[in-house]
C-alpha positions as CSV (number, residue, x, y, z in Angstrom):
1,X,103.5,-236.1,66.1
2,X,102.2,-232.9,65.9
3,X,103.4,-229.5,68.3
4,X,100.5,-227.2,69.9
5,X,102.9,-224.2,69.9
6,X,102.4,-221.8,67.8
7,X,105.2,-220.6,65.7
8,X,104.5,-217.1,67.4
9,X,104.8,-218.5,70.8
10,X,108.0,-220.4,70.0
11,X,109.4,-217.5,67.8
12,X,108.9,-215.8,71.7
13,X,110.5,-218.6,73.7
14,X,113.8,-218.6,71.3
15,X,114.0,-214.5,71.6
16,X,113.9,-215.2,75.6
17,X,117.0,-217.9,75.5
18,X,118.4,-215.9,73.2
19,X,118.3,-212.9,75.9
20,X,119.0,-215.3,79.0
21,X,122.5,-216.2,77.0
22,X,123.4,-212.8,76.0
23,X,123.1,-211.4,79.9
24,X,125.0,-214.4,80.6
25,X,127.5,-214.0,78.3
26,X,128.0,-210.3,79.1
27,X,128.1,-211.0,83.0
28,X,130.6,-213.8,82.0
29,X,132.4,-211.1,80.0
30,X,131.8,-208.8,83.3
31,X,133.8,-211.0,85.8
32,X,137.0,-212.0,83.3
33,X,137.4,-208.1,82.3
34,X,135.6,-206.3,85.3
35,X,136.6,-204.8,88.4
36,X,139.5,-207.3,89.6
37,X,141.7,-207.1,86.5
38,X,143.9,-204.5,88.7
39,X,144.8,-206.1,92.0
40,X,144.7,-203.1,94.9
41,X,145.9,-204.3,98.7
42,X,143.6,-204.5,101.0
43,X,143.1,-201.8,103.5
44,X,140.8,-201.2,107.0
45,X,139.0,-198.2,106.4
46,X,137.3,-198.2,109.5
47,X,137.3,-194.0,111.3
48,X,136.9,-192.8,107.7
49,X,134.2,-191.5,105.8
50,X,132.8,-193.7,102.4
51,X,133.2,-192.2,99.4
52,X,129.9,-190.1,98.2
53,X,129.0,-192.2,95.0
54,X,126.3,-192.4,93.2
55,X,124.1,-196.0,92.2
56,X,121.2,-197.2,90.8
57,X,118.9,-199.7,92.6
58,X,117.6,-203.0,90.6
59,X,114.1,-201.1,90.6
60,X,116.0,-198.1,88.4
61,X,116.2,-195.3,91.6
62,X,119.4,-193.0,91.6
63,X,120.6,-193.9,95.4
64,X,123.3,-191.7,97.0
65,X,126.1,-193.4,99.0
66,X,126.1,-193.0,102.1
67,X,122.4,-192.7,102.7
68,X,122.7,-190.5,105.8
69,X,121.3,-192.7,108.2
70,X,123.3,-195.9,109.9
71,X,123.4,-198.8,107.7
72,X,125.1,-201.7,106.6
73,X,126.5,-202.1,103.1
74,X,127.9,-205.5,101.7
75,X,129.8,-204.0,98.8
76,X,131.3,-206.9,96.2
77,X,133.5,-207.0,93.5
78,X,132.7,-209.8,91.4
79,X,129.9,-212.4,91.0
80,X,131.5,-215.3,93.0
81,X,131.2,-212.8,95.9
82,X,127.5,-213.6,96.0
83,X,128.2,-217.1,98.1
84,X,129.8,-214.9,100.6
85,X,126.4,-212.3,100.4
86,X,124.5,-215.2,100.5
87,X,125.7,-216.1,104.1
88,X,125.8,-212.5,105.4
89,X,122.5,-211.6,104.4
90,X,120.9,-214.7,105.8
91,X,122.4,-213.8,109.0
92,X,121.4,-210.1,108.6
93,X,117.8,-211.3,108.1
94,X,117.4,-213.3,111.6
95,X,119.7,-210.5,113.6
96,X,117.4,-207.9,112.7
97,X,119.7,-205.4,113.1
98,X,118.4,-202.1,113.2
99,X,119.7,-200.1,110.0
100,X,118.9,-200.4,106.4
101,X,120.7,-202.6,105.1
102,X,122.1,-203.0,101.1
103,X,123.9,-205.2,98.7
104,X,126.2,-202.8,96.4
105,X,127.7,-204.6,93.6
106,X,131.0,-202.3,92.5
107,X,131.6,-203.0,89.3
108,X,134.5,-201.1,88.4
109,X,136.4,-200.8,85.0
110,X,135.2,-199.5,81.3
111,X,133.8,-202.0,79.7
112,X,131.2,-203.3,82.3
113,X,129.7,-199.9,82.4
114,X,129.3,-200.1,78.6
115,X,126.6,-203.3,79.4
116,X,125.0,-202.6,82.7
117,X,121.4,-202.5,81.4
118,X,122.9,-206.1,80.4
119,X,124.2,-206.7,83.6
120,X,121.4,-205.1,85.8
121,X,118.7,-206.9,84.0
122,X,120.9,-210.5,84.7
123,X,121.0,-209.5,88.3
124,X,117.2,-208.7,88.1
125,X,116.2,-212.4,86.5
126,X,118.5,-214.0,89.7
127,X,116.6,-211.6,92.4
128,X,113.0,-211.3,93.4
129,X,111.7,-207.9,92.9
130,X,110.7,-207.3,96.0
131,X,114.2,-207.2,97.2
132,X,115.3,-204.9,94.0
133,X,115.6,-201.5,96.2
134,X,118.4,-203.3,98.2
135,X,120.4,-203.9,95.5
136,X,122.5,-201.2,94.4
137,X,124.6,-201.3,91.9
138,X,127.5,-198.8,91.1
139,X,129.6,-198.4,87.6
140,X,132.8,-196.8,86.8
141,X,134.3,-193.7,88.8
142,X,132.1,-194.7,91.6
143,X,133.0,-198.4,91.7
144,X,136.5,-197.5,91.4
145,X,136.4,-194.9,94.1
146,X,134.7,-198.0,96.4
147,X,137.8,-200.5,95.5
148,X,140.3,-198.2,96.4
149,X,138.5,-197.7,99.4
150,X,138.9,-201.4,100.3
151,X,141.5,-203.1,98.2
152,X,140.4,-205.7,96.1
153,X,142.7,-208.6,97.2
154,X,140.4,-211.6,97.5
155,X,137.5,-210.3,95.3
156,X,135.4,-213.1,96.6
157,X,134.8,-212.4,100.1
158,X,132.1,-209.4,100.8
159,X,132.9,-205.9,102.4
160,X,130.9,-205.8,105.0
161,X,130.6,-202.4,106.6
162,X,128.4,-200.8,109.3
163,X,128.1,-196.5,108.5
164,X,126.6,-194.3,111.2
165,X,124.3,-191.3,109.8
166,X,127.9,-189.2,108.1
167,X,129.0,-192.2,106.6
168,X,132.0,-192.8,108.9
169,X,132.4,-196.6,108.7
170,X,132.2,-197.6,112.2
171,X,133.0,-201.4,111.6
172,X,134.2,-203.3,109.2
173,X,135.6,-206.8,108.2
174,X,136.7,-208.6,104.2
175,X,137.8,-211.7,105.5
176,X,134.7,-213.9,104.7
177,X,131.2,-214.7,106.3
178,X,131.9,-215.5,110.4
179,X,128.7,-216.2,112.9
180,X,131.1,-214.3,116.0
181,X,131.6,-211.8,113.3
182,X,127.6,-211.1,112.5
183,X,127.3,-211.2,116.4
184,X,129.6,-208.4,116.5
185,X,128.1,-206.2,113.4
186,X,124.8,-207.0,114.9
187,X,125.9,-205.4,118.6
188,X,127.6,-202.8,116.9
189,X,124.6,-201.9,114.6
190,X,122.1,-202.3,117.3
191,X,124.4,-199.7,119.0
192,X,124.6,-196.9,115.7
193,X,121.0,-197.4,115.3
194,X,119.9,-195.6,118.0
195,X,122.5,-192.5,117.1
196,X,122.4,-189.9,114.7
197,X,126.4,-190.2,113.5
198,X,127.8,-187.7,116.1
């Protein structure tokens, strides 16, 4: 039985598995030596200001955090936080609430930084482009600066936070997806989007 692939076209299909198991390799790498190998206690940061950090969207824009304008940001730790994401953002989507609204993965440590092209790109193949400017991604000093913000204790549940226009976090919650808890972000958002932060 004869193949109608050409060796060119098959050379191409290896080169792409090839890539696929590399990104997956260095996001496995990414979530065994990333941002949880220190464990910090979780805190409430709620009356305080984010940390001004600096990320890159999945579409390659430098983003400043906080934007200066109300939002919400569902900052995460590791990749098993996605589930909890998942939930939020799905949520999010029907509430309408009305702020911008952004996924930042805070991938703290050394080594990750070392691979985020690698990383990035993985997120990229598991998220449809149009969505790419609401992913935000932050490496190193920043990421760190975000987990001490937080804590880190239960990596896999999302921290949800609602900023008015100064970055003072006006709500807050780590404890995992709950529908009374969107209804609550979404009053409270519906609220700080109709002020400037004062």
């Amino acid at each position: 039985m004869t193949s109608n692939i050409s060796p060119e076209t098959s050379g191409k299909r290896k080169r792409k598995r090839l890539a696929l198991a590399v990104s997956a390799i260095a996001i496995g790498i990414f979530i065994s030596l990333g941002s949880c190998a220190t464990t910090v206690e979780n805190r409430n940061p709620i009356g305080e200001v984010f940390p001004m950090v600096e990320g890159t969207s999945l579409e390659g824009e430098s983003v400043s955090l906080p934007l200066g304008e109300p939002s919400v940001l569902l900052v995460g730790y590791v990749q098993d936080a996605q589930f909890d994401a998942d939930r939020w953002l799905v949520g999010l989507m029907q509430a309408t609430p009305p702020v911008r609204i952004l996924e930042v993965p805070a991938v703290a440590g050394l080594f990750p930084r070392l691979i985020e092209d690698v990383i990035d790109g993985g997120m990229r193949n598991g998220i449809p482009s149009e969505d790419w400017q609401s992913v935000v991604t932050c490496y190193g000093e920043g990421a760190d600066q975000i987990l001490q913000f937080t804590g880190n204790e239960k990596p896999r549940n999302m921290r949800v936070f609602l900023l008015d226009g100064k970055g003072k976090v006006l709500w807050f919650h780590d404890r995992g997806f709950s529908a009374s808890r969107l209804l609550d972000l979404n009053r409270a958002a519906e609220a700080a989007g109709g002020s400037d932060g004062n």
